[in-house]
C-alpha positions in Angstrom: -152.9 -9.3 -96.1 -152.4 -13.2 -97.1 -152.6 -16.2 -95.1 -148.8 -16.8 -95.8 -147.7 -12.9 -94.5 -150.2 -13.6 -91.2 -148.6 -16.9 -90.7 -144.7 -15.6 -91.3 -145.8 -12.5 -89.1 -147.2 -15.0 -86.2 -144.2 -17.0 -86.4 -141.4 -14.0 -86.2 -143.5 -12.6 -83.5 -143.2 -16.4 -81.5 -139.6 -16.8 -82.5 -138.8 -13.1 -81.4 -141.0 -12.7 -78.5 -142.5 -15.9 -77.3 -139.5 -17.5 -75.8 -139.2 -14.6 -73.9 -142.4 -14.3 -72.3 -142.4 -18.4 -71.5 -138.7 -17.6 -69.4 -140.7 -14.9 -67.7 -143.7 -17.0 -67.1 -141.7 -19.8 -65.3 -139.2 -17.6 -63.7 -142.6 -15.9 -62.2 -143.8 -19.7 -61.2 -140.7 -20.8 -59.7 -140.2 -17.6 -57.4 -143.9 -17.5 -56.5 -143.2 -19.8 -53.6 -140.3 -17.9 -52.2 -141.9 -14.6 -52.3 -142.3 -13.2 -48.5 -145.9 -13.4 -47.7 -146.8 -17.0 -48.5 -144.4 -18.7 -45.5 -147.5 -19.6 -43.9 -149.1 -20.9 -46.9 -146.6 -22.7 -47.6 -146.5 -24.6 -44.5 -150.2 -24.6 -44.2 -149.9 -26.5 -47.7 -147.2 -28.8 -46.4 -148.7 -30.0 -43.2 -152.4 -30.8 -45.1 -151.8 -34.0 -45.5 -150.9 -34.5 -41.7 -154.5 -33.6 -40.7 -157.3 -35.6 -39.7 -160.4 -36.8 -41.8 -163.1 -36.6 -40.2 -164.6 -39.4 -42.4 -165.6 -42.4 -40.2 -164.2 -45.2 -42.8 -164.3 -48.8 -41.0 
């Protein structure tokens, strides 16, 4: 097998596949948040920076 038949196979194999599999990576990324167990993560993440440091800064 050549370097040009790898590089034509790679690149059908991106152009076929790879667009695919990016839209079902950031499908899975955006609906992470909403999924039904991670309401209280969620607001645990969003109320972080509410908390107090501890850090005696003067």
């Amino acid at each position: 097998m050549s370097t040009h038949s790898t590089y034509d196979m790679l690149r059908h194999l991106a152009d076929s596949w790879g667009l695919l599999v990016m839209l079902i990576v950031f499908a899975a990324f955006v609906a992470w948040p909403f999924r039904p167990g991670a309401k209280d993560n969620n607001r645990k993440a969003a109320e972080a920076i509410f908390e107090e440091d501890d850090d005696d800064e003067a």
